[in-house]
C-alpha positions in Angstrom: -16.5 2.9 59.2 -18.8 3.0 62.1 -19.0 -0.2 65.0 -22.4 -1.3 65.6 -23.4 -3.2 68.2 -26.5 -5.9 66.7 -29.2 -8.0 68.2 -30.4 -10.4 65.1 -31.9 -13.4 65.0 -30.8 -16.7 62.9 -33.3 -19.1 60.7 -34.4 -21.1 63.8 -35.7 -17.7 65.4 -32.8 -17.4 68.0 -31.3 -14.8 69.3 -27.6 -13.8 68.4 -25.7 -10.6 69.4 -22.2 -9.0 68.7 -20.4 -6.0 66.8 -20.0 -5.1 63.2 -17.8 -2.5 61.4 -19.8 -1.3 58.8 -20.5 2.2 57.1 -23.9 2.6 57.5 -27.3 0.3 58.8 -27.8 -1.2 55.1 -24.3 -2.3 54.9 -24.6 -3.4 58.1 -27.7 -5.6 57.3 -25.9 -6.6 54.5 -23.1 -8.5 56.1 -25.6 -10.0 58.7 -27.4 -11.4 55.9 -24.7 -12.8 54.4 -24.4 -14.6 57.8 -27.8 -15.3 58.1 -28.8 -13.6 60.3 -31.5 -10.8 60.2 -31.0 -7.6 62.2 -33.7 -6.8 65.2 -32.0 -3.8 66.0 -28.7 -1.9 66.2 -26.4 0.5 68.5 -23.6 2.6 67.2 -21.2 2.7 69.8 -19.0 5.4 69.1 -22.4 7.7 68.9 -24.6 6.2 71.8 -24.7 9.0 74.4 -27.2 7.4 76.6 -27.3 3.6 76.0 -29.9 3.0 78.7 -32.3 4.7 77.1 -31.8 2.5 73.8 -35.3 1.5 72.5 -37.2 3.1 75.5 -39.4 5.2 72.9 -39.5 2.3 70.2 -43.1 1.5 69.3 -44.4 -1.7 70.1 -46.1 -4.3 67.6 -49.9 -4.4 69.2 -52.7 -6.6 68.4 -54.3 -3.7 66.2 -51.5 -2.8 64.2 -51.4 -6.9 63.5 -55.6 -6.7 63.4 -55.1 -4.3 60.4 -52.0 -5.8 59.2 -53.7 -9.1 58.4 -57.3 -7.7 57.5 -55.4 -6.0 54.2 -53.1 -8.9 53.1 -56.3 -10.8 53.3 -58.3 -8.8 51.4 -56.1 -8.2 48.8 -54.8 -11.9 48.4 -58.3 -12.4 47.9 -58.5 -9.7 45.2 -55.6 -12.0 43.2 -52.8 -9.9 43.8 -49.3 -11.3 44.2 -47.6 -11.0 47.7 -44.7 -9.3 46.6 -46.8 -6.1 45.3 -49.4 -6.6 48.4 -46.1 -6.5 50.8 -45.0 -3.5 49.1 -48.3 -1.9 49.2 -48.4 -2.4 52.7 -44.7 -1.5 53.7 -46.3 2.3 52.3 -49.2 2.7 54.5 -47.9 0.7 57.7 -47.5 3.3 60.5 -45.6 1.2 62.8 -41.7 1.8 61.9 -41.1 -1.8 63.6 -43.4 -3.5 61.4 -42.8 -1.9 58.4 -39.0 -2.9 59.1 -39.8 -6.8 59.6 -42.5 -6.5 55.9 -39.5 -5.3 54.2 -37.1 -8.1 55.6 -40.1 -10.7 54.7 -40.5 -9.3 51.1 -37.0 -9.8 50.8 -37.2 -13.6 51.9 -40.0 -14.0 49.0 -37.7 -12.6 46.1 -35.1 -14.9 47.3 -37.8 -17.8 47.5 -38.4 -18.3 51.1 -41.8 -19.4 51.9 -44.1 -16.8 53.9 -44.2 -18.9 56.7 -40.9 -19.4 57.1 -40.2 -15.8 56.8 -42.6 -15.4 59.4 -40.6 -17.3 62.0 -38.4 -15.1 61.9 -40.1 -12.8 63.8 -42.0 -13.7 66.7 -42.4 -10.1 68.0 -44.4 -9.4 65.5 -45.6 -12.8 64.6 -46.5 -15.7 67.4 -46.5 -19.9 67.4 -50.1 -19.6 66.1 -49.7 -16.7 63.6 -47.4 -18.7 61.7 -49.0 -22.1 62.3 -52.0 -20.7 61.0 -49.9 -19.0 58.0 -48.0 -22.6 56.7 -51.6 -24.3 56.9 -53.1 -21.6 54.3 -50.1 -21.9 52.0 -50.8 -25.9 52.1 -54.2 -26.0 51.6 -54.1 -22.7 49.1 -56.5 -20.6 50.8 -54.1 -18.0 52.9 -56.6 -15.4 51.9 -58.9 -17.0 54.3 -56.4 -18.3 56.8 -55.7 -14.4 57.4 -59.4 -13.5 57.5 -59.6 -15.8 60.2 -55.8 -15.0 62.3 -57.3 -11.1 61.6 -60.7 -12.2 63.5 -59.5 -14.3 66.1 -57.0 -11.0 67.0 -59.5 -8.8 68.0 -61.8 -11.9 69.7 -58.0 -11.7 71.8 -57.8 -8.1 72.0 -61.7 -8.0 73.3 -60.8 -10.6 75.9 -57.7 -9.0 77.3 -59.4 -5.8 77.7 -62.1 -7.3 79.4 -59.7 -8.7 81.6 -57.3 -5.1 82.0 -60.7 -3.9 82.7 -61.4 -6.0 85.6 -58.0 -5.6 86.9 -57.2 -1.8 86.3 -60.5 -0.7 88.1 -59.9 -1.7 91.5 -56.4 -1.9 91.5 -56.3 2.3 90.3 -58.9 2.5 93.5 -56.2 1.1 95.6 -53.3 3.2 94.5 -55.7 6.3 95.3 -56.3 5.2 98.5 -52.8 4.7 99.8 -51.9 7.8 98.7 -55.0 9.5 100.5 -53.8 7.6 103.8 -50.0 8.5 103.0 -50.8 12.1 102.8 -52.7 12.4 105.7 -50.8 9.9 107.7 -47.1 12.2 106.3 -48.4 15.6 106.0 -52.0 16.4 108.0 -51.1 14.2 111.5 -48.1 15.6 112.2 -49.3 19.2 112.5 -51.8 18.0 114.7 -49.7 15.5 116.5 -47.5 19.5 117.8 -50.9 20.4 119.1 -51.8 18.0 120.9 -48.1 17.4 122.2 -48.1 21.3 123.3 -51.4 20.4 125.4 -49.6 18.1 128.0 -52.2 15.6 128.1 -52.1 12.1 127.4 -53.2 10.7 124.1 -55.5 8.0 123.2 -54.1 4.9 122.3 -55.6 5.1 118.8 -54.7 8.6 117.9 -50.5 7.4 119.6 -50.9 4.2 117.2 -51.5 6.6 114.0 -48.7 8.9 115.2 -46.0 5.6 115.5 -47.1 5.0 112.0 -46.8 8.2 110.7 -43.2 8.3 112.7 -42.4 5.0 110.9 -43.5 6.9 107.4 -41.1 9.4 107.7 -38.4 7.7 109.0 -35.5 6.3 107.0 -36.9 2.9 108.6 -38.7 3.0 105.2 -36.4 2.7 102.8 -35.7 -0.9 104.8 -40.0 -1.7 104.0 -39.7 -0.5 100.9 -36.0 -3.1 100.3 -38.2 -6.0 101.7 -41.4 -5.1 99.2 -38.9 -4.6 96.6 -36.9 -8.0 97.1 -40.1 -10.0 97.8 -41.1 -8.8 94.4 -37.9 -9.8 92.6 -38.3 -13.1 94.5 -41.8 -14.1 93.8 -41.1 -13.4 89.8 -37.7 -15.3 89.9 -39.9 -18.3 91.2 -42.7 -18.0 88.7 -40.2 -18.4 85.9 -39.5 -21.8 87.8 -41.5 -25.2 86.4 -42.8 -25.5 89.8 -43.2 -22.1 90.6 -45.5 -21.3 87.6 -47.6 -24.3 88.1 -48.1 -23.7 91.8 -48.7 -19.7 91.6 -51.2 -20.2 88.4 -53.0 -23.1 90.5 -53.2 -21.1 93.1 -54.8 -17.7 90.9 -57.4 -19.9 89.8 -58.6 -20.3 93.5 -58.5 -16.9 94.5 -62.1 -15.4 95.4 -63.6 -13.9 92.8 -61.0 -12.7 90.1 -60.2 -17.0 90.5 -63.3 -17.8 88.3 -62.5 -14.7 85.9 -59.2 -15.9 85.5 -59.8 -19.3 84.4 -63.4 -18.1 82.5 -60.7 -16.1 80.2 -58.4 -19.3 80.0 -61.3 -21.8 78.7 -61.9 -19.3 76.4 -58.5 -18.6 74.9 -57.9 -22.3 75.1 -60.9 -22.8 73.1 -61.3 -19.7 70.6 -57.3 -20.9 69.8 -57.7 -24.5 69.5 -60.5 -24.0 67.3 -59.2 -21.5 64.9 -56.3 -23.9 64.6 -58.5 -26.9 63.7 -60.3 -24.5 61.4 -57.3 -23.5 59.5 -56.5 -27.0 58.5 -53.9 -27.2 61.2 -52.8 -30.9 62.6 -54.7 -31.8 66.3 -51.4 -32.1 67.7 -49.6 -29.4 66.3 -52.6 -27.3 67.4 -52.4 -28.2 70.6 -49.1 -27.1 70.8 -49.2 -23.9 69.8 -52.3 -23.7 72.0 -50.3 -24.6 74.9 -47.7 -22.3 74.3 -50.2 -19.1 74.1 -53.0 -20.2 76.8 -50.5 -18.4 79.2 -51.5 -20.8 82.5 -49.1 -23.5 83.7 -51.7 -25.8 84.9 -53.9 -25.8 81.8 -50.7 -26.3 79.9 -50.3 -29.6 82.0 -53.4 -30.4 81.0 -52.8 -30.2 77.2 -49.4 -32.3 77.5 -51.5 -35.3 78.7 -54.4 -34.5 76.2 -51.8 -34.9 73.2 -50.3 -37.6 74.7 -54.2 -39.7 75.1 -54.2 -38.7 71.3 -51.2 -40.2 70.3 -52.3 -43.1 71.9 -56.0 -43.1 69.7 -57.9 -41.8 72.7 -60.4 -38.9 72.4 -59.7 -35.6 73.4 -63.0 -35.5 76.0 -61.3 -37.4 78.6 -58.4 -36.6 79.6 -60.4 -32.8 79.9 -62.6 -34.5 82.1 -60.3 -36.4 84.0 -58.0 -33.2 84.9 -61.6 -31.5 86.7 -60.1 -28.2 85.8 -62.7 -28.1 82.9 -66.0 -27.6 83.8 -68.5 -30.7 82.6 -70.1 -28.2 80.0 -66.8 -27.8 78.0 -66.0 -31.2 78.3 -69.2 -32.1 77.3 -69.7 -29.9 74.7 -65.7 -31.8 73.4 -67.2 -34.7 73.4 -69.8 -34.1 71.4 -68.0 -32.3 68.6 -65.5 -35.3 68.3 -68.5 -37.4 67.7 -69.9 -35.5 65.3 -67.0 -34.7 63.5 -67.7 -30.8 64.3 -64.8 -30.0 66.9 -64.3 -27.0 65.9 -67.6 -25.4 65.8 -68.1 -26.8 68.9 -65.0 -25.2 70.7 -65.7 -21.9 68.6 -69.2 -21.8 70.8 -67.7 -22.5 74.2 -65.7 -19.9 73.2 -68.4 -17.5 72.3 -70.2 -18.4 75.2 -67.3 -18.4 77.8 -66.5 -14.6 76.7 -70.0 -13.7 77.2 -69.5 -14.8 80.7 -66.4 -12.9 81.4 -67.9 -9.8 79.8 -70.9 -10.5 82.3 -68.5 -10.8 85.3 -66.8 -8.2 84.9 -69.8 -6.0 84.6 -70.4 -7.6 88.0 -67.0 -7.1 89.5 -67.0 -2.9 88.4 -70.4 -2.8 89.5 -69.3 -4.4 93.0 -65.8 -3.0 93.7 -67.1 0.8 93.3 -68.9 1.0 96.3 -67.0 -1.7 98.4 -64.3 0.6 98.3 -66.2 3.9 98.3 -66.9 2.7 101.8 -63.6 1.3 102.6 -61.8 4.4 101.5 -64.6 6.4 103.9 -64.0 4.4 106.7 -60.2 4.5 106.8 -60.4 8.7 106.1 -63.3 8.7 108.6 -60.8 7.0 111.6 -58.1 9.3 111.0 -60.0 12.1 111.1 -61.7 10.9 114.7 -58.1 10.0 115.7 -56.8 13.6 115.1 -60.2 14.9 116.8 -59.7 12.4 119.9 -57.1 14.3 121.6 -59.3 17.8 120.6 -62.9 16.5 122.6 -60.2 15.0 125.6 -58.8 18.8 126.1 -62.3 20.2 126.0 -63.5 17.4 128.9 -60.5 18.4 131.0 -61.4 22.0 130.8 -64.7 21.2 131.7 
């Protein structure tokens, strides 16, 4: 008997860990199902030689693994055939070991008469709010082939729009990192070699040349291990506050207002909020329950506020429009654009456009921001090369006007 240490998770998708003597992972899975409880993953203790490095090279569920995942059980629901063979066919050909682990504990859940969606639930690595949402609404209104069609093309529409957005980001931030470590190099390595010359000379240096130096003393001091404490506890400090209520609300308010990536942010929020909400309504799913899940994947605090007062002017028979309009974080277009698909009974069409049209803009921005940040810091990176270079050269023309 071997003692396994277990992460599982119970019906209600929580999280439940302990240890288990069993004689081998399917006994162990066994006795956790018996519990019922379904095992996420698992430890042995007596053989775990480096537990810190437990799961480091697991693979990760991404949006194409679910992209394809969902375009083949569509397709083949469509064709007639019965989940339980489609799982299995799919178990075969999935790549992803963590995937192919949660099919096999879903086909289970069938032959014991669980309900796909409720299987689902289960797993929320693999299988979000919406995923599932969207999933219970097909198996309603009996057309889950579709309701995957449609989860399959709203993934990519998501995958599209966050590498938009890693595009935007990625591009000036690598620039950044190259630059410090262009300064750090020749602030570390190149001024102190110059800094012997010009100290053998005798002469007095120029302030900005002394002011490089003091910085490149601070560089290699053990003064920096106390910056580099500060950056590192200011970063633990600022995360522990955005997990706050108030801390989210105010840092995500505050992203939306910062120049330029501030109206890319929120371009890519309308557009999740919308391409989400309306996928939802699509699918057959309930206004409120929709806006729920929205909520809960639109990743912004403040348009999450936003939505809590929006379901709560629907509970109490008002349109969805105003209270959009009222919170002036959606621009007149959208709201406009709401309020019109209400009255025509379209909402969903409606919202699928401002979604279209709100990822052509942040596909057109950050075209822009690429095309702007290359040579903005091109020149910065120039300039700041170019005045240490004059400041190690100072000192040099100095010498030559004394010998003159």
């Amino acid at each position: 008997m071997k003692t396994y240490k277990y992460s599982a998770r119970d019906s209600k998708g929580r999280i439940a860990k302990g240890e288990l003597e069993a004689t081998d992972i399917a006994a162990l899975k066994n006795k956790l199902r018996n519990q019922g409880l379904w095992l996420i993953s698992q430890n042995n203790s007596q053989q775990s030689l480096l537990p810190f490095l437990e799961g480091f090279f697991d693979k990760k569920i991404g949006l194409k693994d679910m992209v394809v995942f969902s375009r083949q059980f569509s397709a083949m629901i469509e064709a007639g055939i019965a989940i339980l063979r489609v799982l299995t066919v799919l178990i075969q050909q999935t790549e992803n070991p963590k995937l192919k682990a949660i099919l096999q504990e879903i086909k289970r859940d069938i032959e014991q008469g669980v309900p796909l969606s409720e299987s689902m639930q289960k797993f929320p690595e693999a299988f979000d709010s919406l995923y599932v949402s969207m999933v219970k609404a097909g198996e309603l209104g009996g057309v889950l082939d579709v309701v995957l069609n449609r989860v399959a093309g709203f993934l990519e529409s998501r995958s599209k729009l966050s590498n938009k957005v890693r595009t935007a980001l990625t591009y000036p931030a690598s620039l950044l990192v190259i630059s410090l470590l262009v300064v750090w190099f020749m602030l570390t390595f190149i001024l102190p070699k110059f800094s012997a010359i010009f100290t053998s000379t005798g002469g007095e240096l120029p302030a900005f040349t002394q002011f490089l130096i003091n910085i490149s003393n601070v560089l290699r001091s053990p003064f920096i291990l106390v910056i580099i404490a500060f950056i590192w506890f200011a970063v633990n400090y600022a995360r522990s506050y955005y997990r706050s209520e108030e801390g989210r609300l105010k840092i995500d308010t505050f992203s939306l207002k910062i120049p330029i990536f501030g109206p890319i942010l929120k371009k890519v929020a309308i557009a999740r909020f919308s391409r989400t909400f309306g996928t939802l309504i699509e699918s057959g799913v309930p206004i409120t329950t929709a806006l729920d899940v929205t909520r809960t994947s639109i990743n912004n605090a403040l348009l999450e506020s936003v939505l809590i007062k929006v379901k709560k002017d629907i509970e109490e028979g008002s349109p969805i429009s105003n209270q959009l309009q009222k919170s002036e974080v959606f621009p007149p277009m959208v709201t406009q654009m709401v309020a019109i698909g209400e009255e025509a009974g379209e909402l969903e069409n409606m919202l699928n456009k401002i979604a279209d049209f709100y990822d052509d803009e942040v596909d057109s921005s950050v075209e822009s921001l690429t095309a702007l940040m290359e040579p903005v810091f091109i020149v910065v990176i120039g300039a700041i090369v170019g005045a240490i270079v004059v400041a190690m050269y100072l000192p040099i023309f100095n010498v030559i006007n004394q010998i003159n």
